[in-house]
C-alpha positions as CSV (number, residue, x, y, z in Angstrom):
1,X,39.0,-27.1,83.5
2,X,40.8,-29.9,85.2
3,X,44.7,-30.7,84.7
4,X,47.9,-30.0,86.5
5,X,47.7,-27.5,89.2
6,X,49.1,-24.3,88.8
7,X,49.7,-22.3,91.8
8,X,49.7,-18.6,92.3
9,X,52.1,-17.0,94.2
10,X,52.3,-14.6,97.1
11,X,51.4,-12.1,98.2
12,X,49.1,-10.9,95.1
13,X,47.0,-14.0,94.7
14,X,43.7,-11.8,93.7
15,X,45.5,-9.9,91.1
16,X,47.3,-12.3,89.8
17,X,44.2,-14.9,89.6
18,X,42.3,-12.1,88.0
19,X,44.6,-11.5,85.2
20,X,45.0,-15.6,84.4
21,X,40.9,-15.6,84.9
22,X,40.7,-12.3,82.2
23,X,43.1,-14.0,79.7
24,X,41.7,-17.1,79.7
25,X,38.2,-16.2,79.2
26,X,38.8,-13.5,76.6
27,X,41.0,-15.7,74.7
28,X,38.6,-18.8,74.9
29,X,39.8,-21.4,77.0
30,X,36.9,-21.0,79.1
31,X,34.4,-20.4,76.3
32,X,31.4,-18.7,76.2
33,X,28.4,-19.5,78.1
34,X,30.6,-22.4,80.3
35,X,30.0,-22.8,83.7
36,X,32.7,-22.0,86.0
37,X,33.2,-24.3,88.9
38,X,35.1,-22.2,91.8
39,X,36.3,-25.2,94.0
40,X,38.0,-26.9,90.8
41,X,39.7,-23.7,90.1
42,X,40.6,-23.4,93.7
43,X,42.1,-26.9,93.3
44,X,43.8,-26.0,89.7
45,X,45.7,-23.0,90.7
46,X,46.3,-24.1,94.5
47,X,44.7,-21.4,96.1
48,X,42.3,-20.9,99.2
49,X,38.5,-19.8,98.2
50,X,39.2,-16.3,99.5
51,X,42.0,-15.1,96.8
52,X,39.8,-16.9,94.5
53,X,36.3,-15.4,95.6
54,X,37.9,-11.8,95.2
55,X,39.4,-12.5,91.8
56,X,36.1,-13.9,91.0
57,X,34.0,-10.9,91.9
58,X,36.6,-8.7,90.5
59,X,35.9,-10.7,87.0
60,X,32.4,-10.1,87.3
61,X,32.3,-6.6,87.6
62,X,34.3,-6.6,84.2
63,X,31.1,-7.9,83.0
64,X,33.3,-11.2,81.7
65,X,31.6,-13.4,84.0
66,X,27.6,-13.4,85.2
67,X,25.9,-15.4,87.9
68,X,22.9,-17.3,87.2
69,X,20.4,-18.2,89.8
70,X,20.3,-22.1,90.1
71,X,22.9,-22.7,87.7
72,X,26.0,-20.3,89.2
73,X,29.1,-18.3,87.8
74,X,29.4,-18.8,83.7
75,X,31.1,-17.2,81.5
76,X,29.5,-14.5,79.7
77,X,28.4,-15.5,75.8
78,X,28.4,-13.6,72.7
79,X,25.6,-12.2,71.4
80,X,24.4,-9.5,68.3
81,X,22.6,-8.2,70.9
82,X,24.7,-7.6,74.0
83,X,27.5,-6.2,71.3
84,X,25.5,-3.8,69.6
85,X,24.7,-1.9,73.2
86,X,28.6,-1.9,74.1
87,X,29.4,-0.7,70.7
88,X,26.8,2.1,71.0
89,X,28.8,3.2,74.2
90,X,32.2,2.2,72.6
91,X,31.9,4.2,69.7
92,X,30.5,7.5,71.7
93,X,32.9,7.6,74.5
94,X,35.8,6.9,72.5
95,X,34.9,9.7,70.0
96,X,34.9,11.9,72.6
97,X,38.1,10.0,73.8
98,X,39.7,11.4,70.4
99,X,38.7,15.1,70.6
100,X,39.3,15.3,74.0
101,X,42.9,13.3,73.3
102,X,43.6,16.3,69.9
103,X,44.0,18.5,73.2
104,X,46.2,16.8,76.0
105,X,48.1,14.7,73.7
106,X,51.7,15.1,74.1
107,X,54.4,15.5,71.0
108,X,56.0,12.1,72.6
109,X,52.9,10.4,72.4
110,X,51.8,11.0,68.8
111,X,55.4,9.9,67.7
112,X,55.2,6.8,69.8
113,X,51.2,6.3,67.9
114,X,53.0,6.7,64.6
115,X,55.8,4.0,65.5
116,X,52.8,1.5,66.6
117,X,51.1,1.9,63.4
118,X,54.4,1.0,61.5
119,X,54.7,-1.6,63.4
120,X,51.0,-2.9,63.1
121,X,51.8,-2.4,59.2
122,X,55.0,-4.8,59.7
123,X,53.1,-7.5,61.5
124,X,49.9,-7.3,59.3
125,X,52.4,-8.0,56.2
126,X,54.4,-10.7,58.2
127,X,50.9,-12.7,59.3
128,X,48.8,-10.9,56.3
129,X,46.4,-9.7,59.1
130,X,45.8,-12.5,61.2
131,X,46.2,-11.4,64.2
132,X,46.1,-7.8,64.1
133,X,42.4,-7.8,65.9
134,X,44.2,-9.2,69.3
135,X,46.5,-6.1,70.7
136,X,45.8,-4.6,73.8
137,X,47.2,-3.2,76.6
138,X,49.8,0.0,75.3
139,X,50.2,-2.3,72.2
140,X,46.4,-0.9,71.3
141,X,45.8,2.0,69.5
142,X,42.5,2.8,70.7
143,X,43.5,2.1,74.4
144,X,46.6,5.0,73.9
145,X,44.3,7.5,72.6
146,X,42.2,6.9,75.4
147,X,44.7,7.3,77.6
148,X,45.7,10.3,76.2
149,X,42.2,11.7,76.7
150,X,43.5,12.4,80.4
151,X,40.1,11.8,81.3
152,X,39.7,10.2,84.4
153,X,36.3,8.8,83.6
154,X,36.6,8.0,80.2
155,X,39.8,6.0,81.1
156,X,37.4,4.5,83.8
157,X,34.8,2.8,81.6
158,X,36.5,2.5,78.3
159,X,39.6,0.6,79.8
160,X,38.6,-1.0,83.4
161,X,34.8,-1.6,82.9
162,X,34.3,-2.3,78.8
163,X,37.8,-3.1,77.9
164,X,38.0,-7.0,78.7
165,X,34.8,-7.3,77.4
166,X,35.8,-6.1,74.3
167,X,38.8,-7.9,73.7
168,X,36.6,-10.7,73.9
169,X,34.4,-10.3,70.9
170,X,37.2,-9.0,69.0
171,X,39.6,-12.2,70.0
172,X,37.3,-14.7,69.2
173,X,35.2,-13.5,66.8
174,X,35.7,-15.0,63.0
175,X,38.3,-13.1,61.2
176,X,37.7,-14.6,57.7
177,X,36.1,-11.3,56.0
178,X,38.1,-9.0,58.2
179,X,40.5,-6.3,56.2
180,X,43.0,-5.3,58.7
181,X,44.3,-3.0,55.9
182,X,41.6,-1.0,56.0
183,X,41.3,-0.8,59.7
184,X,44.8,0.4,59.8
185,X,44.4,3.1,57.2
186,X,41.4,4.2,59.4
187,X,43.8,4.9,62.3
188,X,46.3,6.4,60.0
189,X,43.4,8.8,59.4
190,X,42.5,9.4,62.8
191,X,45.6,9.8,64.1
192,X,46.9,12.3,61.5
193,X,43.7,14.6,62.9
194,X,45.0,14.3,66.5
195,X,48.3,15.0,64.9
196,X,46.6,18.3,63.6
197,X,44.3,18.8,66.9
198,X,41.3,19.0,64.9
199,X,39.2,17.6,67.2
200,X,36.0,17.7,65.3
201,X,37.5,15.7,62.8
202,X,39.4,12.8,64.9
203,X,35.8,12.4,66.5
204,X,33.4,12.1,63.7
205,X,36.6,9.8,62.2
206,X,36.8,7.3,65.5
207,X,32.8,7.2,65.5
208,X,33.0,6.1,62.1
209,X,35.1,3.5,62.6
210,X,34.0,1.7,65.2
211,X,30.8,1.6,63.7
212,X,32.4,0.2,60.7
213,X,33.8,-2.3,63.2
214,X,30.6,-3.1,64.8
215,X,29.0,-3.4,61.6
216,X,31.3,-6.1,60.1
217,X,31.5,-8.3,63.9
218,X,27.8,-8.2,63.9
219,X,27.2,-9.7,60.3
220,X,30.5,-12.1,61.8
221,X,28.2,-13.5,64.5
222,X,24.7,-13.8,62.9
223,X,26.3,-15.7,60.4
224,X,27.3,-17.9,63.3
C-alpha cells in the first residue's frame, strides 16, 4: 500500500476515507485476506489516526474488513462458505424486496427500471458482457428494487450492511462462464411482474435468480 500520498480533504475526512477504503477493497487493490496497516494508510492519504480510525470501524461494520487477534485489521477473503450464508439472506430479503417493491413502486420508477435494462442491453453488446456484474449504486437493478421496497429495514441490511460485501464477490469473482444475457432476461422477467404488481410472482422470480447467481459464483470459486 505504499506510493504517493493522497490527501483527503476537509471537513468529511471519515466519509470520504470510507468510500476510497470500500472501493478499493471491493475492487481488489487491497485483495483478499491482506493485512491492512493503519499508520501507512494514515501516511498515504495524509490524514490523522482519528478520521482514519472512524473510517476504519465504519469498514468493518460493512463486514469488508475483520480484526484478527495477534495479526490485526485484514481484509475480509472469499470463501464458498461465507457466500453461501449471505446468499441465503440475499436471496430471501430481496424476494421479499420485490413483492413488497410490486406495491410502493411508483409509475416513474418502473419507466426509469425499463431504461436501465436498455441500457444494461447496450453495454453488454458494446463489452459482450464483461462488465455487466460491476454496477451499483442507482446504476443496479437489484439496489432500485430495493429501494423501492420503501422498507426501511430491508433498505437497511440489503444496501448498508450486505451491499459492499456483495459487490465484492461479484467484482472480483471470475467471469469466464458468466452469461450476462441470461441474467438480464431474468430481470426483464422480474421486472415485467413488478410492472404487473404480481407480487407472488416477482418474488418466487428474484429468489430464483439469485440462487441461480449463487449457484454459478460458487462453482466460480471452488474451481479457484
Amino acid at each position: 500500500m505504499s506510493g504517493k500520498a493522497d490527501p483527503v480533504k476537509e471537513p468529511t475526512k471519515s466519509n470520504s476515507l470510507l468510500e476510497v477504503l470500500v472501493e478499493r477493497i471491493v475492487t481488489g487493490v487491497f485483495p483478499a485476506g491482506s493485512k491492512i496497516s493503519e499508520p501507512e494508510l494514515a501516511r498515504q492519504f495524509a490524514v490523522s489516526r482519528g478520521p482514519l480510525r472512524e473510517a476504519m470501524m465504519r469498514v468493518e461494520a460493512l463486514g469488508l474488513v475483520e480484526r484478527i487477534p495477534h495479526v490485526g485489521a485484514r481484509v475480509v477473503a472469499l470463501s464458498p462458505q461465507k457466500l453461501a450464508e449471505i446468499y441465503a439472506v440475499r436471496e430471501a430479503l430481496e424476494g421479499m424486496a420485490a413483492r413488497q417493491a410490486c406495491e410502493k413502486i411508483t409509475d416513474e420508477e418502473i419507466a426509469g427500471l425499463e431504461a436501465l435494462l436498455q441500457t444494461h442491453q447496450t453495454h453488454i453488446e458494446q463489452v459482450d458482457g464483461a462488465s455487466y456484474f460491476h454496477q451499483h449504486g442507482d446504476f443496479d437493478f437489484h439496489y432500485r428494487i430495493i429501494k423501492a421496497s420503501r422498507n426501511s429495514k430491508l433498505i437497511s441490511l440489503l444496501c448498508d450492511e450486505l451491499y459492499h460485501l456483495l459487490r465484492m464477490y461479484r467484482y472480483q469473482s471470475p467471469r469466464s462462464h458468466s452469461r450476462p444475457e441470461r441474467a438480464l432476461n431474468e430481470h426483464t422477467q422480474i421486472l415485467a411482474a413488478i410492472r404487473d404488481r404480481d407480487g407472488e410472482l416477482a418474488e418466487m422470480l428474484m429468489r430464483r435468480h439469485i440462487m441461480r447467481s449463487r449457484t454459478l459464483i460458487e462453482s466460480q470459486l471452488n474451481k479457484d
